[in-house]
C-alpha positions as CSV (number, residue, x, y, z in Angstrom):
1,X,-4.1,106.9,-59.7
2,X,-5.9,108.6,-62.5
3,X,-9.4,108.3,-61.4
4,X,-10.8,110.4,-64.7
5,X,-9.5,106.8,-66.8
6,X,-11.9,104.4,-64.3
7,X,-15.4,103.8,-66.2
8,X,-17.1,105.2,-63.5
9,X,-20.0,108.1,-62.7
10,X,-18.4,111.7,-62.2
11,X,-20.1,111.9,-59.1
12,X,-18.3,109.0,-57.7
13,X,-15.0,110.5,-59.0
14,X,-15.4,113.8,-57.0
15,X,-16.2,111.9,-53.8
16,X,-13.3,110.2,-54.1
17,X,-11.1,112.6,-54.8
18,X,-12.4,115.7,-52.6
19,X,-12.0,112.3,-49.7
20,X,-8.0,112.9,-50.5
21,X,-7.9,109.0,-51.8
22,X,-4.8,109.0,-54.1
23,X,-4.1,105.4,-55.0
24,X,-5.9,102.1,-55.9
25,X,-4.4,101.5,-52.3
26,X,-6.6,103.7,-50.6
27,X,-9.4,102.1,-52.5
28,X,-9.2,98.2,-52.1
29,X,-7.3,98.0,-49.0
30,X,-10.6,100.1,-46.8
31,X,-13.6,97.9,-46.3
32,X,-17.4,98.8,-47.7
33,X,-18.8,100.8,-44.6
34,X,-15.6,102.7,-43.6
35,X,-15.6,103.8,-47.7
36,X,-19.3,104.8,-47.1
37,X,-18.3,107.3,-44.1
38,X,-15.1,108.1,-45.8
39,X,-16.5,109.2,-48.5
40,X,-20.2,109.9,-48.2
41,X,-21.6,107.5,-50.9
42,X,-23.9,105.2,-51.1
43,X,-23.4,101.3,-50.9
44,X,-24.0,100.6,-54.6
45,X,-22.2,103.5,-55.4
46,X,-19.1,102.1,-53.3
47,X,-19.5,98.2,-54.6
48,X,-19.1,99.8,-58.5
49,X,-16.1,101.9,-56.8
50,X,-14.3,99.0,-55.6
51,X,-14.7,97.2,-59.1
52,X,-13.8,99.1,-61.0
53,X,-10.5,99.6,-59.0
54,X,-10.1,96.3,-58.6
55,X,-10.7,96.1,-62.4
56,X,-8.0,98.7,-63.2
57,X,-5.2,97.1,-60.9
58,X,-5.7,93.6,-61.9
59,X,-2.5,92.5,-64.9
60,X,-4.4,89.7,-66.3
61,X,-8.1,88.7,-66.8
62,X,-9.9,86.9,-64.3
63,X,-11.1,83.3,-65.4
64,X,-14.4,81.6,-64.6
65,X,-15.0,78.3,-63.6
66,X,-16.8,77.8,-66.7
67,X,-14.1,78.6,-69.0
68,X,-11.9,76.1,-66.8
69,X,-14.7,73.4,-67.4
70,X,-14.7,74.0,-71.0
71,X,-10.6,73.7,-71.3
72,X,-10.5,77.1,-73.1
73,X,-7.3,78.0,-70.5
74,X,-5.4,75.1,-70.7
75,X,-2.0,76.8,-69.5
76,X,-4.1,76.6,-66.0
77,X,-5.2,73.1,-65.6
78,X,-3.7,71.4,-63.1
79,X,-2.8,68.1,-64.9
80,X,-0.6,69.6,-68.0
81,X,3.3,69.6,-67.2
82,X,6.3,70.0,-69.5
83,X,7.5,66.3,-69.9
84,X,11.3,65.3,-68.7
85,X,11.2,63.2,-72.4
86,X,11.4,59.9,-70.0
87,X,8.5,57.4,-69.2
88,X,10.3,56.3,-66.0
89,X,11.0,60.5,-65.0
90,X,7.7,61.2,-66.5
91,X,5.8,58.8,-63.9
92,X,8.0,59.9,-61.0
93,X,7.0,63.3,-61.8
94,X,3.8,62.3,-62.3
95,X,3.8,64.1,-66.3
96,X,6.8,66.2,-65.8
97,X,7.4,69.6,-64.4
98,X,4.6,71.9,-62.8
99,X,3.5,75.3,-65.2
100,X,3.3,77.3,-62.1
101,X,6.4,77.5,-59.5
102,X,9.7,77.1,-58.8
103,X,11.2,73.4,-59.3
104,X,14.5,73.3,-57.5
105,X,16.9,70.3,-58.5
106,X,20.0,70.3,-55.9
107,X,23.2,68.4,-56.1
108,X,26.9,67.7,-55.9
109,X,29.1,68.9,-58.5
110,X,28.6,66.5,-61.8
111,X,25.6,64.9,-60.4
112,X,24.3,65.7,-64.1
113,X,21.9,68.8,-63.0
114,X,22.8,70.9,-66.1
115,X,21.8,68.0,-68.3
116,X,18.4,67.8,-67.1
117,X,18.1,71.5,-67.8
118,X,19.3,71.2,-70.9
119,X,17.6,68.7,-71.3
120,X,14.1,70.6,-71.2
121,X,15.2,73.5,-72.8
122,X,14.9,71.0,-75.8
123,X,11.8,69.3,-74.5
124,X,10.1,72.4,-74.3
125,X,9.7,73.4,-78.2
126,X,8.0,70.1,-78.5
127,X,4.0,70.6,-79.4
128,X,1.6,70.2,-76.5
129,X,0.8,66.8,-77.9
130,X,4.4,65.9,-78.0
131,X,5.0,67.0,-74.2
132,X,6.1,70.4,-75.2
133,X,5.0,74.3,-75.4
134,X,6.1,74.4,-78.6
135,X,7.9,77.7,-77.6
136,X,11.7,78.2,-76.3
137,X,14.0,78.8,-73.4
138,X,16.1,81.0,-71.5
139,X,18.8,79.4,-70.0
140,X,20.6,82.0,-66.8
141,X,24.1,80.9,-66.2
142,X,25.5,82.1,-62.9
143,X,29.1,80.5,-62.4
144,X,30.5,78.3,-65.4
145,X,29.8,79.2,-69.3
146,X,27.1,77.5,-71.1
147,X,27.6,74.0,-72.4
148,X,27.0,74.7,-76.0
149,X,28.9,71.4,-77.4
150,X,26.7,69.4,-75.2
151,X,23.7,71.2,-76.5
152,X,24.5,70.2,-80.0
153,X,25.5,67.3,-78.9
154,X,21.6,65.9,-77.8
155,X,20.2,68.0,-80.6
156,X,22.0,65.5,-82.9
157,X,20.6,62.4,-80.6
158,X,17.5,63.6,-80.2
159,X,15.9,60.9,-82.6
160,X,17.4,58.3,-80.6
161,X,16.0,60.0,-77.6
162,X,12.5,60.5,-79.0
163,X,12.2,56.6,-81.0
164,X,8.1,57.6,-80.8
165,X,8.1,60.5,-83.1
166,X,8.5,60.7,-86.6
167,X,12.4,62.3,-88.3
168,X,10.3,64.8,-90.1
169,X,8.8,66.7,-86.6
170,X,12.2,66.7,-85.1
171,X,13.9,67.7,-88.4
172,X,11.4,70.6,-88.3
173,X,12.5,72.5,-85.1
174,X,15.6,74.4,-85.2
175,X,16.1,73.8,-81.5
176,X,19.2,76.0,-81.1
177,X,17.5,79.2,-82.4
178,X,14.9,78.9,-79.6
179,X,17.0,79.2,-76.6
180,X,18.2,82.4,-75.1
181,X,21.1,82.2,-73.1
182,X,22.1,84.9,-70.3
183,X,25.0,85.3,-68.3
184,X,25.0,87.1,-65.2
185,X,28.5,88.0,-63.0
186,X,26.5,89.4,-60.0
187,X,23.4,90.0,-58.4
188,X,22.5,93.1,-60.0
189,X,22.4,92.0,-63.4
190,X,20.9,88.8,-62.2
191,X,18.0,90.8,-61.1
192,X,18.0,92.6,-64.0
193,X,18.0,89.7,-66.0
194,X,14.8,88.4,-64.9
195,X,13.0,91.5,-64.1
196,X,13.7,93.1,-67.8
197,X,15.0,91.6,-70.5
198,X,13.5,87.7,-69.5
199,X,9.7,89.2,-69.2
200,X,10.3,90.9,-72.7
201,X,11.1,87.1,-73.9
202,X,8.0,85.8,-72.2
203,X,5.7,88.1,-73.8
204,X,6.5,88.1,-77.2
205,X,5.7,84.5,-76.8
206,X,9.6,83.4,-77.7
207,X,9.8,81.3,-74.4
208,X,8.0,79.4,-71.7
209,X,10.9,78.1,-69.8
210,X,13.1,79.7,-67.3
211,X,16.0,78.1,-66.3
212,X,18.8,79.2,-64.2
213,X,21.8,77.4,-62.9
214,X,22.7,77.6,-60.4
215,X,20.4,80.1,-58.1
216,X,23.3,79.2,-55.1
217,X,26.6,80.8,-57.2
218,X,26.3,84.5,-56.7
219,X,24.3,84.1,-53.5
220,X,26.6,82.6,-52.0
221,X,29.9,84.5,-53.2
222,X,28.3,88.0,-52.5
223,X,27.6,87.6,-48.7
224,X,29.5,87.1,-45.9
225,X,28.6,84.6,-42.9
226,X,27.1,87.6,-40.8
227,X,25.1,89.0,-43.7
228,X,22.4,86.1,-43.4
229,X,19.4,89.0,-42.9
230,X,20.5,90.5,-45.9
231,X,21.1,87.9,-47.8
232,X,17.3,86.7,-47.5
233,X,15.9,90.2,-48.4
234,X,17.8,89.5,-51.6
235,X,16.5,86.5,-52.2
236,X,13.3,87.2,-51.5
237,X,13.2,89.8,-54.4
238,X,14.8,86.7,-56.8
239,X,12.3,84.9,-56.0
240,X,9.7,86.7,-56.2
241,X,10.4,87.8,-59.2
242,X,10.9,84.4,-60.7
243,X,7.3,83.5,-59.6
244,X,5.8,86.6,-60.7
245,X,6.8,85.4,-64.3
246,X,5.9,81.7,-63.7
247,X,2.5,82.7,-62.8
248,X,1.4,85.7,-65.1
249,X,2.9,83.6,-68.4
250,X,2.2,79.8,-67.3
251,X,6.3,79.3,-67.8
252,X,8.2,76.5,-65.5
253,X,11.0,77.7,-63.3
254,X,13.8,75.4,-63.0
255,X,16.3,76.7,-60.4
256,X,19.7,74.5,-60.0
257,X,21.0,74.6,-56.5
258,X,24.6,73.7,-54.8
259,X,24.5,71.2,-51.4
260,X,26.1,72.1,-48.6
261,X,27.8,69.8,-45.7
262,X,26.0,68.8,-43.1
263,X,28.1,69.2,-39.8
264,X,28.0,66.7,-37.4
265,X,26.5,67.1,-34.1
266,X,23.2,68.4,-32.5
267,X,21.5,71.7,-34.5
268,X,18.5,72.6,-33.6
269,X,18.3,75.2,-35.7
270,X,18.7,73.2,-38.8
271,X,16.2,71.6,-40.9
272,X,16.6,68.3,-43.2
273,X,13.5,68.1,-45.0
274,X,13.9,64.5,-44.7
275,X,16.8,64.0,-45.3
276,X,17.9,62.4,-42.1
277,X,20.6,59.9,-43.3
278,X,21.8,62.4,-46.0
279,X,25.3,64.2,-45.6
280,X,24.6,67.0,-48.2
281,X,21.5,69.7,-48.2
282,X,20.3,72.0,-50.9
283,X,22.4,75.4,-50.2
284,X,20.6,78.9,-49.4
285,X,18.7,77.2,-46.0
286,X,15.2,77.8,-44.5
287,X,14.7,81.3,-46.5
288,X,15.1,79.7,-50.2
289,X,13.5,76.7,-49.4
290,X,10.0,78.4,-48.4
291,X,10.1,79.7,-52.1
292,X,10.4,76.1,-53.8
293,X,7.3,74.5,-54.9
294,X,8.8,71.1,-55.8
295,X,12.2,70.1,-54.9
296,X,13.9,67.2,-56.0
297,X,17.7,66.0,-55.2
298,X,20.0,64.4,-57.6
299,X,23.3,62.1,-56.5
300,X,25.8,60.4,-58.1
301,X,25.7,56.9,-56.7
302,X,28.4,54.1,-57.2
303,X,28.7,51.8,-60.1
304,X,27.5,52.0,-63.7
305,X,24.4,50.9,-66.0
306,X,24.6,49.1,-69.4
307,X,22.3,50.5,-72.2
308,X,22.6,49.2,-75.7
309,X,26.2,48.4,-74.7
310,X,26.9,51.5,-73.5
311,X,27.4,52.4,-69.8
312,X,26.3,55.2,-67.5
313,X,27.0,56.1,-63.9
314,X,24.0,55.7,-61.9
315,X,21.8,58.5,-60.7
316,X,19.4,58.8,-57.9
317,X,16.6,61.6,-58.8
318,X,14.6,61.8,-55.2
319,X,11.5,64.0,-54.5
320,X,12.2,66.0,-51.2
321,X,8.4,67.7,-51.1
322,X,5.9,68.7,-53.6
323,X,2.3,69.7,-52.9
324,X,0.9,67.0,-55.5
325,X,3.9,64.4,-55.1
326,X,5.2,61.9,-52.6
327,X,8.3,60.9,-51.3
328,X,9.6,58.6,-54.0
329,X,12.9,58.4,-56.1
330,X,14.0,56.7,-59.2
331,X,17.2,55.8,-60.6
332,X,18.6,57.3,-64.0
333,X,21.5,57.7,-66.4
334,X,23.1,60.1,-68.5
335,X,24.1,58.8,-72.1
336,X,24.6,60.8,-75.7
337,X,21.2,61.6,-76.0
338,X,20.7,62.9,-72.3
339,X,19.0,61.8,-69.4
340,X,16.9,58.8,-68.8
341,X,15.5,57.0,-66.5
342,X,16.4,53.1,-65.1
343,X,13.0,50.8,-64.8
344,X,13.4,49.0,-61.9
345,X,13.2,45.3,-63.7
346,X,16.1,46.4,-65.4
């Protein structure tokens, strides 16, 4: 570390540096008194030391309580989510998806997981007062090609899908120029995907929504049953990555996952979540799952739904765990203009 760029007395600077101290590690991670002996300066002298460090190290500003109380950082309040455009998903959600953390939503193949990302990615260039960010998307496809006639598809029916808001607000958004779409073959470029070209997105203010489907694919073709330790050190990175972006730029994460079959027969080692009677869990185990903030689990259930005369196979959207939500599910449908929500009187 440069210590001649730190806002601090010369004096300082030569104690620290004729005490061998290199980096900003040497610095915050040594408490006051050792720092005192270490270096032979003075308490004040070591408190100003520390800040300015601390100051120098830090990637974003720190925020005051006051400023919270005010609402002048309303990207950090605790009650704003990015709406799922659905009263009925809206309240199971309790307002939609969380600014900060991973959402994982698992499922069997054409449970309809890609059309609740898609879904968002539209949701999300809505204003603030609409539900939205009013910014874009980058949508990370890891195993099938992205779904662009769909897309255009609820871009037409997205006044039937948003009755409440007047034809000239929608006509105003050109929703397909607003979301980025990646595809990634392996793990390397995944990884290179998120920790390059999707933070250059994020801060030129061009997207606040990450979405990538599915997180399982190339984890799962990549390793090999005896490669489990490895396997977790690389998903470990992933995720870290993912919430390193979530947090510094107030962006959701929505991460679709693949189920695996649940084998019959005592394993202790294995761990449902809660889902005792269910005879699918999310893929990637213990290690992924102690990275997801809020998982939810989507299933296809039997029968259909009538709608305006028009019929939908019925969905079950279930919340596993979430720190601010409880176990509670809802049943939904997929029709032209996406994804929403059965009330239970109907």
């Amino acid at each position: 570390m440069d210590w001649e760029h730190l806002d601090l007395n010369p004096r300082i600077i030569a104690a620290v540096t004729k005490a061998n101290c290199r980096s900003a590690k040497d610095i915050l991670c040594v408490s006051g008194p050792d720092l005192q002996r270490l270096t032979h300066l003075s308490k004040s002298d070591v408190q100003r030391l520390h800040c300015a460090v601390a100051a120098a190290v830090r990637k974003s500003p720190a925020v005051t309580a006051l400023q919270l109380i005010k609402g002048e950082c309303p990207a950090l309040e605790a009650g704003y989510k990015l709406s799922l455009v659905c009263p009925v998903l809206d309240r199971l959600m309790r307002g939609g998806l969380p600014l900060r953390g991973i959402t994982e939503l698992a499922g069997e193949s054409a449970a309809g997981k890609t059309q609740f990302g898609l879904q968002l990615c539209l949701s999300v260039q809505y204003p603030r007062e609409n539900g939205g960010l009013s910014s874009g998307a980058v949508y990370i496809c890891t195993e099938d090609s992205f779904p662009i006639k769909r897309l255009r598809q609820l871009i037409t029916q997205q006044p039937r899908l948003r009755p409440d808001l007047p034809s000239s607000l929608i006509n105003s958004i050109r929703f397909s120029d607003n979301i980025y779409i990646e595809h990634t073959a392996d793990l390397e470029s995944l990884q290179a995907c998120v920790s390059q070209r999707v933070p250059v997105l994020l801060k030129r203010g061009l997207v606040r929504l990450v979405v990538v489907d599915s997180v399982a694919a190339l984890f799962r073709s990549e390793f090999q049953a005896d490669e489990a330790i490895k396997r977790s050190r690389h998903l470990l990175t992933f995720s870290s990555a993912l919430h390193r972006l979530s947090h510094c730029y107030g962006a959701p994460v929505l991460c679709v996952n693949q189920v695996t079959d649940v084998v019959e027969g005592p394993n202790p080692g294995r761990c449902d979540y809660g889902l005792v009677e269910s005879k699918v869990l999310p893929a990637l185990g213990i290690a992924w799952a102690n990275q997801v903030m809020v998982r939810l689990m989507l299933r296809r259930l039997e029968g259909c739904v009538e709608s305006d005369e028009r019929s939908s196979a019925v969905r079950k959207l279930e919340v596993v765990f979430a720190p601010h939500l409880p176990r509670a599910d809802c049943l939904c449908g997929v029709w032209e203009e996406g994804v929403r929500g059965i009330p239970d009187d109907a």
